[in-house]
LUMLOTI-332233 format. One record per residue: residue in three letters; chain; x, z, y of N, C-alpha, C in turn. Coordinates in Angstrom, 1 decimal. Layout:
BEGIN
+------+-----+--------+--------+--------+--------+--------+--------+--------+--------+--------+
| type | mol |    n_u |    n_w |    n_v |   ca_u |   ca_w |   ca_v |    c_u |    c_w |    c_v |
+------+-----+--------+--------+--------+--------+--------+--------+--------+--------+--------+
|  ala |   A |      X |      Z |      Y |      X |      Z |      Y |      X |      Z |      Y |
...
+------+-----+--------+--------+--------+--------+--------+--------+--------+--------+--------+
//
This chain:
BEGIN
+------+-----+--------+--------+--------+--------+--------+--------+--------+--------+--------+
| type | mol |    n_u |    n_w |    n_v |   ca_u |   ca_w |   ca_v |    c_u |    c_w |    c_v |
+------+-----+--------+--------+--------+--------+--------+--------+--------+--------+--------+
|  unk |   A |   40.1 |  -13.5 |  -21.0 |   38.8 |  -13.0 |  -20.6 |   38.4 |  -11.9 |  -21.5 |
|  unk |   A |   38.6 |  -12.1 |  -22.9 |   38.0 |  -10.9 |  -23.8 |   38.5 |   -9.6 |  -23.7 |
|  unk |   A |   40.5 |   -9.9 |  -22.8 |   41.1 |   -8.5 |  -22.5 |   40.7 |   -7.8 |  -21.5 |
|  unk |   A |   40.2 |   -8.8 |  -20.6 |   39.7 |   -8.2 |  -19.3 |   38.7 |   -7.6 |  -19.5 |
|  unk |   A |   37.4 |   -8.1 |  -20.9 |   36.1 |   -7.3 |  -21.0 |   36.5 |   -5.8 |  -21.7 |
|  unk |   A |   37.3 |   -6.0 |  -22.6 |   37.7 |   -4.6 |  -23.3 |   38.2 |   -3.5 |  -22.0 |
|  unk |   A |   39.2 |   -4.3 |  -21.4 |   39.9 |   -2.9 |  -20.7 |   38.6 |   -2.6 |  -19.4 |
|  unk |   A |   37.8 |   -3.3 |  -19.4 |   36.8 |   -3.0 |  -18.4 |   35.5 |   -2.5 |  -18.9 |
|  unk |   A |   35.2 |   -2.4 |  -20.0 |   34.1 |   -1.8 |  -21.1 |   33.5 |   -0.5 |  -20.7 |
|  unk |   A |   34.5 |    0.1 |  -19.9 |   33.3 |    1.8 |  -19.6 |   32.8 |    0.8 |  -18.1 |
|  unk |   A |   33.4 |    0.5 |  -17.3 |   32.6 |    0.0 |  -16.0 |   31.3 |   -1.3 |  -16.5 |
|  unk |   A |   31.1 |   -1.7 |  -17.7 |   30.3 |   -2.9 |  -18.4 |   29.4 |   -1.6 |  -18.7 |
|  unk |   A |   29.2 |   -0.8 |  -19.3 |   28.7 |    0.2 |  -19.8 |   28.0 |    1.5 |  -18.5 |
|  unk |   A |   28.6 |    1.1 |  -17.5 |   27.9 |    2.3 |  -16.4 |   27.0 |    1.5 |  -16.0 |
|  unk |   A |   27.3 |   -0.5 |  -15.9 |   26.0 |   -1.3 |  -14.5 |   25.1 |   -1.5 |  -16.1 |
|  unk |   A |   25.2 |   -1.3 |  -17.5 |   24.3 |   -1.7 |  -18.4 |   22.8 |   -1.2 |  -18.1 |
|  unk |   A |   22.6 |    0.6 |  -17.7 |   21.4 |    0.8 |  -17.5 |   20.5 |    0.0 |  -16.2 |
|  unk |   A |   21.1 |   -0.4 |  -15.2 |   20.6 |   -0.9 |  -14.2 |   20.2 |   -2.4 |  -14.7 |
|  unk |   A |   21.6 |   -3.2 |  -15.6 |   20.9 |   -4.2 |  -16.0 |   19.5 |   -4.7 |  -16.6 |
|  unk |   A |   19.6 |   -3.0 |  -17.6 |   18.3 |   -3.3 |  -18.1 |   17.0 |   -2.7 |  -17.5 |
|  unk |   A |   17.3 |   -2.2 |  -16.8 |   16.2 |   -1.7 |  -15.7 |   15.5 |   -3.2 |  -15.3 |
|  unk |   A |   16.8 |   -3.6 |  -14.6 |   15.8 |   -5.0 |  -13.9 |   15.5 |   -6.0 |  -14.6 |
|  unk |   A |   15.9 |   -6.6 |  -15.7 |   15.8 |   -7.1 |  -17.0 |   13.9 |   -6.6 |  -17.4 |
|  unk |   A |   14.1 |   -5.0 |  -17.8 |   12.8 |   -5.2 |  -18.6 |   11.5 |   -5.0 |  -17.2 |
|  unk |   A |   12.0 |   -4.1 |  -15.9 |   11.2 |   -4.2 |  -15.2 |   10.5 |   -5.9 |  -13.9 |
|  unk |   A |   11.9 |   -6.6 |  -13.5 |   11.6 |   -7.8 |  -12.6 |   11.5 |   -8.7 |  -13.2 |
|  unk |   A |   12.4 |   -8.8 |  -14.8 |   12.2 |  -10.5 |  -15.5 |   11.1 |  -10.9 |  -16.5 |
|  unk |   A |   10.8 |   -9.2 |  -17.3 |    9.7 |   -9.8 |  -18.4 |    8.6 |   -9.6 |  -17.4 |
|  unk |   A |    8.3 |   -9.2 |  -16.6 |    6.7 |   -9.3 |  -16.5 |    6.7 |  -11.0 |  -15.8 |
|  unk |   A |    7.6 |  -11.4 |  -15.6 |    7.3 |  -12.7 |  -14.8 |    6.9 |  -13.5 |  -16.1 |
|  unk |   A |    7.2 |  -13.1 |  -17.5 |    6.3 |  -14.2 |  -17.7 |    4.7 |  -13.9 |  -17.9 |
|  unk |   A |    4.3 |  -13.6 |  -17.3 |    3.3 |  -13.5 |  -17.2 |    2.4 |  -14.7 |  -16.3 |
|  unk |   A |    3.3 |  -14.8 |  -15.2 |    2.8 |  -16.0 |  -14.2 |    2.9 |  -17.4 |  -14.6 |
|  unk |   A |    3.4 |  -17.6 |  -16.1 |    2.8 |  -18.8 |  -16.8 |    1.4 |  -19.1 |  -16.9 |
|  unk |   A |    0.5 |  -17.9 |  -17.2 |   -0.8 |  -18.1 |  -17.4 |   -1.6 |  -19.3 |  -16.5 |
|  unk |   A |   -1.1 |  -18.6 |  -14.5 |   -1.6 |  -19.8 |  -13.8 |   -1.5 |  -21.2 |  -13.7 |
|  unk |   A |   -0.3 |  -21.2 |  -14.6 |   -0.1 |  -23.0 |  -15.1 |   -1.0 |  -23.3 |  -16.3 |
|  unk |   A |   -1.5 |  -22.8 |  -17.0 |   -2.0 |  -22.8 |  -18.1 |   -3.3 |  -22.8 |  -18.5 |
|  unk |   A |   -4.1 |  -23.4 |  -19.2 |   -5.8 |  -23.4 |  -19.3 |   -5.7 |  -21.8 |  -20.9 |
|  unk |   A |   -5.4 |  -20.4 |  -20.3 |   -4.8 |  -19.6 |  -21.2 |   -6.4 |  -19.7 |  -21.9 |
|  unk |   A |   -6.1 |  -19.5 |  -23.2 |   -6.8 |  -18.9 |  -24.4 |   -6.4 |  -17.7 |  -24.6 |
|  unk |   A |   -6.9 |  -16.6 |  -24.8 |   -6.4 |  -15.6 |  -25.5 |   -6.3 |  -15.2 |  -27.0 |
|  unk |   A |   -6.5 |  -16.5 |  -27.6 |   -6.4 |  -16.4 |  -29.0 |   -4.8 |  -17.1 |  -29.3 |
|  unk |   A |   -4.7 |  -18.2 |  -28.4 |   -3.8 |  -18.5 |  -28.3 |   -2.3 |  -18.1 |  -27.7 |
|  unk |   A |   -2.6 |  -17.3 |  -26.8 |   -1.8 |  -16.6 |  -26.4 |   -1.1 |  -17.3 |  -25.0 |
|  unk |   A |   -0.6 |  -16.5 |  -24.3 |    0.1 |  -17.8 |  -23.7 |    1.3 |  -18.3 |  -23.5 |
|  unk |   A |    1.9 |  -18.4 |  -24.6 |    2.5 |  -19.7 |  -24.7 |    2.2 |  -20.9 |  -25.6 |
|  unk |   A |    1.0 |  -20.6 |  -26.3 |    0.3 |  -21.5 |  -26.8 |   -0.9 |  -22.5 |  -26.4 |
|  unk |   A |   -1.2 |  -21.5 |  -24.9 |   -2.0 |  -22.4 |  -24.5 |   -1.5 |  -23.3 |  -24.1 |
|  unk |   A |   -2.8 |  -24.5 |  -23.6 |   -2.3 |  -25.8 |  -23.1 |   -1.6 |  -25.8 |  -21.4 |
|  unk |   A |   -0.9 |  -26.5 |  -21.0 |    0.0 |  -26.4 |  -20.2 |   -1.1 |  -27.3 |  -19.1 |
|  unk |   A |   -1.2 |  -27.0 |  -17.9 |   -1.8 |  -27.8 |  -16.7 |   -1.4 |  -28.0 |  -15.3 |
|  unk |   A |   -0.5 |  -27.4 |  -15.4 |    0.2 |  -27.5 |  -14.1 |   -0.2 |  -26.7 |  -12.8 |
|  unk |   A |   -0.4 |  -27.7 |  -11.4 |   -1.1 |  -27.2 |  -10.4 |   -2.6 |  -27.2 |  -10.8 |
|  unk |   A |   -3.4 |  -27.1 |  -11.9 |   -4.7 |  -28.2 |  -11.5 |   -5.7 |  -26.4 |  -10.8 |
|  unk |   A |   -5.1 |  -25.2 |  -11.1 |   -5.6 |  -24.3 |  -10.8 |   -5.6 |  -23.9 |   -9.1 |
|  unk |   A |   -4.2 |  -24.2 |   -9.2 |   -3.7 |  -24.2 |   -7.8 |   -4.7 |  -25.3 |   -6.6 |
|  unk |   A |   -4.9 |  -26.2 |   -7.1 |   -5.5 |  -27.3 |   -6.7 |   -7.2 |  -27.1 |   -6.2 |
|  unk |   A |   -7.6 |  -26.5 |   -7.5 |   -9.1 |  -26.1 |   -7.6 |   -9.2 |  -25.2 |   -6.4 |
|  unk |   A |   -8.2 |  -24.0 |   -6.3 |   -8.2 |  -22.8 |   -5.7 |   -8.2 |  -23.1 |   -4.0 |
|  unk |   A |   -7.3 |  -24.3 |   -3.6 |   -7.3 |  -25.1 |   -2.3 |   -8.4 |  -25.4 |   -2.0 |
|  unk |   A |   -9.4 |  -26.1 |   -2.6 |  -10.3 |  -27.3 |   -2.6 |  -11.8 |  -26.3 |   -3.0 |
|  unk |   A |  -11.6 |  -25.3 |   -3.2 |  -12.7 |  -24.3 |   -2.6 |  -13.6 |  -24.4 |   -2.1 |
|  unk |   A |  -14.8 |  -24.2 |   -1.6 |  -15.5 |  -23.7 |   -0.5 |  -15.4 |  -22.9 |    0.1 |
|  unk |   A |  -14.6 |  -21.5 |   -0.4 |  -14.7 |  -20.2 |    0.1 |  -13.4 |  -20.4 |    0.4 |
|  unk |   A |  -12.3 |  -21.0 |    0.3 |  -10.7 |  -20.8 |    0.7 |  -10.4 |  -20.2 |    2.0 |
|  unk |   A |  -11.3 |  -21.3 |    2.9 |  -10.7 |  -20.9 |    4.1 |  -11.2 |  -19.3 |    4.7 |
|  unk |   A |  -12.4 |  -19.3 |    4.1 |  -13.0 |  -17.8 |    4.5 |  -12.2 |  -16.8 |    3.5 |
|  unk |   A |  -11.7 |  -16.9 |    2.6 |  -10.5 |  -15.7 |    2.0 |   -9.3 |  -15.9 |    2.5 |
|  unk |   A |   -8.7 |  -16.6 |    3.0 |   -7.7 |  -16.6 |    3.8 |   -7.5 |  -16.2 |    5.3 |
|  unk |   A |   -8.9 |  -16.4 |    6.3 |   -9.3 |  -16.4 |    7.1 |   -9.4 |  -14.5 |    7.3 |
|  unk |   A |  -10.1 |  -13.9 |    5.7 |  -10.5 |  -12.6 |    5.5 |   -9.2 |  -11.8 |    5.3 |
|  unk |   A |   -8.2 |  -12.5 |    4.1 |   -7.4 |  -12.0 |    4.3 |   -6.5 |  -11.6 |    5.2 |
|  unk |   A |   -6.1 |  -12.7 |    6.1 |   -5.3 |  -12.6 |    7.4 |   -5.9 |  -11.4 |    8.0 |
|  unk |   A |   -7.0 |  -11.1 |    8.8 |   -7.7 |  -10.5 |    9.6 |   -7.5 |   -9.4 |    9.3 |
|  unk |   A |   -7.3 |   -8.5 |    7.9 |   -7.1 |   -7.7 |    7.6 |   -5.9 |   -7.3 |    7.5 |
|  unk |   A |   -4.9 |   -8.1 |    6.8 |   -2.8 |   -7.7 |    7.4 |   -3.1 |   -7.6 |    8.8 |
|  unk |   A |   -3.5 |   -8.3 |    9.7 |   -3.5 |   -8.5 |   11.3 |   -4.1 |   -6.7 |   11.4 |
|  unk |   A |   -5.5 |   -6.3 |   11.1 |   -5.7 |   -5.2 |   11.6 |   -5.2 |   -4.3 |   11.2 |
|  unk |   A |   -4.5 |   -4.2 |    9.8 |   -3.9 |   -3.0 |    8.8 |   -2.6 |   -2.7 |    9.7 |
|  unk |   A |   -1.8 |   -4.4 |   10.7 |   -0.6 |   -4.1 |   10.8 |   -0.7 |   -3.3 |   12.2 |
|  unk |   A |   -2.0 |   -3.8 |   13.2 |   -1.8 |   -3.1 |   14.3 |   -2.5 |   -1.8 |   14.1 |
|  unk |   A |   -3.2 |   -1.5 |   13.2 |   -3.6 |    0.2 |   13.2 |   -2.2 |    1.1 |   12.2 |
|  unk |   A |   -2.0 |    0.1 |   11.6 |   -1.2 |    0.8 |   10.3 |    0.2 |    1.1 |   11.2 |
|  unk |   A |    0.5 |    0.7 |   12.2 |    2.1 |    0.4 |   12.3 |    2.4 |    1.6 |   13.7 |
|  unk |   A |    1.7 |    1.6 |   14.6 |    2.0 |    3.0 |   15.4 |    1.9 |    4.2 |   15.1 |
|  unk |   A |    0.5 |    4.3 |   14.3 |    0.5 |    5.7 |   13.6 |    1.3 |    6.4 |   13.2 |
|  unk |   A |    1.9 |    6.1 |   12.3 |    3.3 |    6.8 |   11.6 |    4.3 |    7.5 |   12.6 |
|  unk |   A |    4.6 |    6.0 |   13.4 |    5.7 |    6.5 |   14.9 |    5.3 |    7.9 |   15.3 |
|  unk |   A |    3.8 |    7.7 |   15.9 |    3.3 |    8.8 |   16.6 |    3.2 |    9.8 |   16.4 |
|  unk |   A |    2.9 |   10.2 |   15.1 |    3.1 |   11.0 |   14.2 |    4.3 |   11.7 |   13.8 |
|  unk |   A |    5.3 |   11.0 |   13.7 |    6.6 |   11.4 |   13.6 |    7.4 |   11.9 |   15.0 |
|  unk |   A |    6.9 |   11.6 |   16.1 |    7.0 |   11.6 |   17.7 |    6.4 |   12.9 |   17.4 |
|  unk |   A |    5.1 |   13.1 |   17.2 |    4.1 |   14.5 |   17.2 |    5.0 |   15.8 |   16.3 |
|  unk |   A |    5.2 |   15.3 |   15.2 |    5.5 |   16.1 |   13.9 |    7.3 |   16.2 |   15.0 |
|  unk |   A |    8.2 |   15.9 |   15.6 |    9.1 |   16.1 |   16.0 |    9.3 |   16.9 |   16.8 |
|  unk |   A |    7.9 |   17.3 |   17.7 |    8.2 |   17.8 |   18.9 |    7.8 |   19.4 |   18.7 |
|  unk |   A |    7.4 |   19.5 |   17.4 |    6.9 |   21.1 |   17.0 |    7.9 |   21.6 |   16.5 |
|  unk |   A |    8.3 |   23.1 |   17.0 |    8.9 |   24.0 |   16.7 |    8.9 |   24.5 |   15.2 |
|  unk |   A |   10.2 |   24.0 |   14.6 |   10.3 |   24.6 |   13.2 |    9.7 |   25.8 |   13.1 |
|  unk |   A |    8.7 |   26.1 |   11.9 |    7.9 |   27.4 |   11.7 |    6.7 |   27.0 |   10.7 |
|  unk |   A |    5.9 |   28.2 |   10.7 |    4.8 |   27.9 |    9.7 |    3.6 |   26.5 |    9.8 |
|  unk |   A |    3.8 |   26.4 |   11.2 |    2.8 |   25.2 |   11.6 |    3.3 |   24.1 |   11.3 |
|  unk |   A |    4.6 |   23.8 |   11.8 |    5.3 |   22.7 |   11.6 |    5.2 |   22.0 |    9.5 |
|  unk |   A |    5.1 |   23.3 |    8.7 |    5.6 |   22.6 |    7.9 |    4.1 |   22.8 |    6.6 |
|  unk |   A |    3.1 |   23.3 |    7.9 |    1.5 |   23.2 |    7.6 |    1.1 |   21.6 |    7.7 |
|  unk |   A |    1.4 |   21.0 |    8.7 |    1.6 |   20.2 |    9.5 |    2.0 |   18.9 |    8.6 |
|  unk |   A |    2.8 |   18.8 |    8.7 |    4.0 |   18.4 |    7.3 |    3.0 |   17.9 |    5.9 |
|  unk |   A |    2.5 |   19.2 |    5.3 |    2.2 |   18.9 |    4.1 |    0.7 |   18.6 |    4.5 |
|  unk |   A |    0.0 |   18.7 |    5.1 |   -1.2 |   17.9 |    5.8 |   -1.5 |   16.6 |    5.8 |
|  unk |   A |   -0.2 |   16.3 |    6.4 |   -0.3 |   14.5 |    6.4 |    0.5 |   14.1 |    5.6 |
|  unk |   A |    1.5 |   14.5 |    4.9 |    2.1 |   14.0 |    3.4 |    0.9 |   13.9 |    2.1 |
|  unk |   A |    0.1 |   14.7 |    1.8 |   -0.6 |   15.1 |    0.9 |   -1.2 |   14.2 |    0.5 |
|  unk |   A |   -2.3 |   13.0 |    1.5 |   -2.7 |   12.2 |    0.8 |   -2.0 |   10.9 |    0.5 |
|  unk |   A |   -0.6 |   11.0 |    0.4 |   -0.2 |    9.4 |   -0.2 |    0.1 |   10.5 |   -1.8 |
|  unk |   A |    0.6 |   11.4 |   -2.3 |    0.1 |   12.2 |   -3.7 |   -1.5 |   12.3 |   -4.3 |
|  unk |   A |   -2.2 |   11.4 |   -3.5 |   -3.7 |   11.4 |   -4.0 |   -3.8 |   10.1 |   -4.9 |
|  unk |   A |   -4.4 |   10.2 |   -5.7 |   -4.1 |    8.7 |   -6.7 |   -5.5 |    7.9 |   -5.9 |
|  unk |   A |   -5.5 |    7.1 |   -6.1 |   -6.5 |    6.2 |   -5.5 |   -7.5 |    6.2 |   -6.1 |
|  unk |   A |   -7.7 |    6.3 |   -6.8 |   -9.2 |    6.7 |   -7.7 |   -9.6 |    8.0 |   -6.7 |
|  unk |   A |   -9.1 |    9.1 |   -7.1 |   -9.6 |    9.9 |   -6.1 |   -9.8 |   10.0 |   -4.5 |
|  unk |   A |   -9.1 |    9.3 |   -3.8 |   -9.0 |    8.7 |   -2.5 |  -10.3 |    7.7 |   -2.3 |
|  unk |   A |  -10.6 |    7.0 |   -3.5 |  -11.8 |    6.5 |   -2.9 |  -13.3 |    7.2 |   -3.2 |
|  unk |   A |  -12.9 |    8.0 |   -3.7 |  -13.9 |    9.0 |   -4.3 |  -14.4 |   10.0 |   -3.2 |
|  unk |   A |  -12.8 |   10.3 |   -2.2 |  -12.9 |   11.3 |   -1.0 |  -13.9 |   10.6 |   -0.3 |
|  unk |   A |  -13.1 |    9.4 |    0.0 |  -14.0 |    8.2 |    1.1 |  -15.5 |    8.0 |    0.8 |
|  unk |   A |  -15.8 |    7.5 |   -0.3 |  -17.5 |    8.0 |   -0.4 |  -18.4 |    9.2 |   -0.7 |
|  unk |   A |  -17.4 |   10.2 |   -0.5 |  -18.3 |   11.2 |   -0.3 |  -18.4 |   11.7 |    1.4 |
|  unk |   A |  -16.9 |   11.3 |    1.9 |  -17.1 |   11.6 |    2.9 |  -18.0 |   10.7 |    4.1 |
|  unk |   A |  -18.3 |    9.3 |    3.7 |  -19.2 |    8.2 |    4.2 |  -20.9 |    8.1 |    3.3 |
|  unk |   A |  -21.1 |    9.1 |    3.0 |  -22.6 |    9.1 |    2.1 |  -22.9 |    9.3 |    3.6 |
|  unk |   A |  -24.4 |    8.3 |    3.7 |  -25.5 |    8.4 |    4.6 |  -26.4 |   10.1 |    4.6 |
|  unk |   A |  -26.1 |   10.4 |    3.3 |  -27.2 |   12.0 |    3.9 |  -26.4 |   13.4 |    3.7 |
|  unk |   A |  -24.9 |   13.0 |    3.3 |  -24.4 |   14.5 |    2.7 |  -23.0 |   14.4 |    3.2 |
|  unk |   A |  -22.7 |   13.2 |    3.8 |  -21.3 |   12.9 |    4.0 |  -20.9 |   13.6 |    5.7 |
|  unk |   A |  -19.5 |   13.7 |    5.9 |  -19.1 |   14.8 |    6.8 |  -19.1 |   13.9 |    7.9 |
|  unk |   A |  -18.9 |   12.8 |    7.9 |  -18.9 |   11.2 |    8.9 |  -20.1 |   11.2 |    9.9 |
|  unk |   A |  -21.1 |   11.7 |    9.0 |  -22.4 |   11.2 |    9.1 |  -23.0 |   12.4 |    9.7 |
|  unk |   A |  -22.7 |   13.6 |    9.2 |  -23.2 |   14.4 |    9.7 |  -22.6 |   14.8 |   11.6 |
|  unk |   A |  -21.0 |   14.6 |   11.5 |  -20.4 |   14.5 |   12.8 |  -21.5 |   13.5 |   13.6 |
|  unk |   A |  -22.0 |   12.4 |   13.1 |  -22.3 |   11.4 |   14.1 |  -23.6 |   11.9 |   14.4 |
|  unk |   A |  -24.3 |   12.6 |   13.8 |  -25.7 |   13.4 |   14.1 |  -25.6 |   14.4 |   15.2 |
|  unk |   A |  -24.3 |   15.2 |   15.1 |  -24.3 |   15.9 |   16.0 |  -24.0 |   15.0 |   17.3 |
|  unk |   A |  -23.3 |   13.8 |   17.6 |  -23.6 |   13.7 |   18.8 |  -25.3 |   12.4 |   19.0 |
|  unk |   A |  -25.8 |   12.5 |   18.4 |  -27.1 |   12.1 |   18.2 |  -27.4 |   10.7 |   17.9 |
|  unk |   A |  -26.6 |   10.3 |   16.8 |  -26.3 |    8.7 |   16.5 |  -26.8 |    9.4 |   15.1 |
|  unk |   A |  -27.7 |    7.6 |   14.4 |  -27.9 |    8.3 |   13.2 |  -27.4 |    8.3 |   12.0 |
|  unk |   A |  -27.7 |    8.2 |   11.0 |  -26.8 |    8.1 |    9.5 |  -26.5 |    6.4 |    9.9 |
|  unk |   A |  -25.5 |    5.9 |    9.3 |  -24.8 |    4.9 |    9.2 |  -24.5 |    4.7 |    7.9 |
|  unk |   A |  -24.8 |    3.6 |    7.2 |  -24.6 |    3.4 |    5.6 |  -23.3 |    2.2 |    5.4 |
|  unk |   A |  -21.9 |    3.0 |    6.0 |  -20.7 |    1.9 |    5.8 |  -20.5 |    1.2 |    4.5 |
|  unk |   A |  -20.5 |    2.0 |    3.5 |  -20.2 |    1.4 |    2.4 |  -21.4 |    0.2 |    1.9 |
|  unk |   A |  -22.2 |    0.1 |    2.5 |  -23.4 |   -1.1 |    2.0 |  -23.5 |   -1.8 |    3.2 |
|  unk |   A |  -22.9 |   -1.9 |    4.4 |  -22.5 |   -3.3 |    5.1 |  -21.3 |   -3.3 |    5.3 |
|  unk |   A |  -21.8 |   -5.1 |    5.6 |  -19.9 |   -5.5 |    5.1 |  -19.8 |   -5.8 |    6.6 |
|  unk |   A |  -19.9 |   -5.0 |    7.7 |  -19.5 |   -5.5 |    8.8 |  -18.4 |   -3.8 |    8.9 |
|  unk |   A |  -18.3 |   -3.1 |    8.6 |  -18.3 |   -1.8 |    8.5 |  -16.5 |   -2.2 |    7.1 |
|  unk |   A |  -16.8 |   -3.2 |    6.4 |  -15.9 |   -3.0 |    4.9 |  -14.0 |   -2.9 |    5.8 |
|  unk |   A |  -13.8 |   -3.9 |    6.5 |  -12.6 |   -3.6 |    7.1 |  -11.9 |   -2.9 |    7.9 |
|  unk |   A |  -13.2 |   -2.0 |    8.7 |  -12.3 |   -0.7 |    9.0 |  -12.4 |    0.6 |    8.5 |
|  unk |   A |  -13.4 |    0.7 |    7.2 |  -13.3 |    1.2 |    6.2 |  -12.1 |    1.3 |    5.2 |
|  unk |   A |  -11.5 |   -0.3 |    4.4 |  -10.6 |   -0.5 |    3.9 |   -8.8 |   -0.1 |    4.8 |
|  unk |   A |   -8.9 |   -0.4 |    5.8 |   -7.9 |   -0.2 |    6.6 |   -8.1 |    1.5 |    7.0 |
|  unk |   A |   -9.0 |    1.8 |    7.1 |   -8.6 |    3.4 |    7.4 |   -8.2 |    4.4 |    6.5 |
|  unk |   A |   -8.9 |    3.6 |    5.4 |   -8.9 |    4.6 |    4.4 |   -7.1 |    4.3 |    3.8 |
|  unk |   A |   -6.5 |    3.3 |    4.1 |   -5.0 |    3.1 |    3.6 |   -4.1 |    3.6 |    4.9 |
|  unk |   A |   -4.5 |    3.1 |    5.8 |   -3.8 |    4.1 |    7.1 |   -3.4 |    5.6 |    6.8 |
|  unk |   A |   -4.8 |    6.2 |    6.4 |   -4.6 |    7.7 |    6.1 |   -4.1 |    8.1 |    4.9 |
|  unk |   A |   -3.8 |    7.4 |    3.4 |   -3.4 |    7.7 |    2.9 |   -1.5 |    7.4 |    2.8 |
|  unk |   A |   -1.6 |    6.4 |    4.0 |    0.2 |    6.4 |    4.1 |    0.4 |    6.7 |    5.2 |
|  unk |   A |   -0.1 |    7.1 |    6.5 |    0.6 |    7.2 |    7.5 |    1.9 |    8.6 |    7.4 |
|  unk |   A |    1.3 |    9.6 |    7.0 |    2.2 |   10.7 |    6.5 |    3.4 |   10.6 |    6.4 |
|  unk |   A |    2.7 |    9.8 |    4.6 |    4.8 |    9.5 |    4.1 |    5.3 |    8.9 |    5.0 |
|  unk |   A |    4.9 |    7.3 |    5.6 |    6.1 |    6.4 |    6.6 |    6.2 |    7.5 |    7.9 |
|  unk |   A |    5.6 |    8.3 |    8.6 |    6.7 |    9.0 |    9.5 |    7.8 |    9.7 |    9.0 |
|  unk |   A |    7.8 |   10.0 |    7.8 |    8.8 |   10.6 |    6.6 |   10.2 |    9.9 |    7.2 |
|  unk |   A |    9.8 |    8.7 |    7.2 |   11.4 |    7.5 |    8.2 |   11.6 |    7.5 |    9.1 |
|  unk |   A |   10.4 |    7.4 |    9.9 |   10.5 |    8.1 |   11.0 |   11.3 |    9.2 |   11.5 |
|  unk |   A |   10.8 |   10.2 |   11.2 |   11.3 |   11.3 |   11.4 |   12.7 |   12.0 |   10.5 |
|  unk |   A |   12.9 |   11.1 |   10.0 |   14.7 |   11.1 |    9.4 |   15.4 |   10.5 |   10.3 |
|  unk |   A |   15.0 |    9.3 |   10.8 |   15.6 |    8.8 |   12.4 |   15.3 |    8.9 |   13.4 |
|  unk |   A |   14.3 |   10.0 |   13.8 |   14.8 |   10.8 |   15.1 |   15.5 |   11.9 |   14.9 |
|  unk |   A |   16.0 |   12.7 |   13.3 |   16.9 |   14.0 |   13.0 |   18.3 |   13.6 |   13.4 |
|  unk |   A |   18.4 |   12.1 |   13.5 |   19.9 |   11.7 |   13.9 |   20.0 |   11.1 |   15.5 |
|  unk |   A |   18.8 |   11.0 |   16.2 |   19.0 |   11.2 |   17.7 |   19.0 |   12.3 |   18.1 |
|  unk |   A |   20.1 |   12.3 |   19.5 |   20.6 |   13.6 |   20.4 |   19.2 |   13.9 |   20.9 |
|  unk |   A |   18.7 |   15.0 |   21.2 |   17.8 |   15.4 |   21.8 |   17.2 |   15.4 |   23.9 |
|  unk |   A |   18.8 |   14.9 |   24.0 |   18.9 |   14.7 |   25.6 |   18.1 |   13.1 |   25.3 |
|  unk |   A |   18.2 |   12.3 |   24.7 |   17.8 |   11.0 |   24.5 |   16.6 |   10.7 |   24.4 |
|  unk |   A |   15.6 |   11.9 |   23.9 |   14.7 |   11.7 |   23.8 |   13.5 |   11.6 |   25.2 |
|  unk |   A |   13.8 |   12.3 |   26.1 |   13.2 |   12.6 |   26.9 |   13.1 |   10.8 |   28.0 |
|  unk |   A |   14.7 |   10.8 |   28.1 |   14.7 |    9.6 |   29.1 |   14.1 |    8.1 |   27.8 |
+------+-----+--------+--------+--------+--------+--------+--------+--------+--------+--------+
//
């Protein structure tokens, strides 16, 4: 076994960086998810806190609000997947059918641009562009004679808020796959 490791030492040595990729990147942060078993102290650290098992998990079930964060959460994968999941296609369908040129690749960096927005700034865009007296939302809805709308201060407004605002900052890049797999369909194919 030790001759096989020697004469095999440059191939031990090429998967080493990958090993420790996933080593320091997928295995040390997991311990981290000790804490939820644990009543953590931060003085103690956690592996010195006391050890509890489910009892967090338990608490977290036996809730009042459980079923309504689960209920909120769902509702929101459910709306993120059916707004989030055509767009892209369509887009890539759209962005496909333009003639390579200055528009096409105006076009392009249009809707790529905001997944390169960091989110701090993205939500910064979103409330300026949803302010009740200065925002561009609001002013659009004036012109067709509806009045200021204050989305960010009702929560009936928060979910297609939250979901648009992540739609538009990824729809871009995922037609990116899209449209790498229609560069490999025949173009007679597309029509029928």
């Amino acid at each position: 076994r030790k001759k096989r490791i020697k004469n095999s030492r440059q191939l031990y040595l090429f998967v080493l960086p990958a090993f420790l990729v996933i080593l320091i990147f997928s295995y040390f942060p997991m311990y981290g998810i000790l804490i939820a078993f644990k009543d953590y102290v931060p003085t103690l650290g956690v592996l010195g806190s006391p050890w509890v098992g489910l009892k967090h998990f338990k608490r977290f079930f036996d809730s009042y609000y459980f079923w309504d964060l689960l209920k909120n959460t769902l509702g929101i994968s459910v709306y993120s997947l059916i707004v989030g999941f055509p767009l892209p296609i369509i887009l890539a369908l759209a962005l496909n059918e333009l003639k390579d040129g200055p528009w096409k690749k105006f076009s392009q960096t249009v809707t790529y641009a905001p997944n390169f927005i960091s989110t701090v700034v993205m939500v910064g865009m979103v409330l300026a562009f949803l302010n009740p007296s200065t925002g561009i939302i609001n002013h659009a809805l004036g012109f067709f004679g509806i009045g200021p709308i204050s989305f960010m201060e009702s929560p009936k407004w928060f979910k297609t808020v939250y979901v648009l605002s992540g739609v538009w900052q990824s729809t871009g890049w995922s037609s990116v796959i899209y449209l790498a797999g229609l560069a490999g369909v025949d173009t007679q194919l597309h029509e029928a």
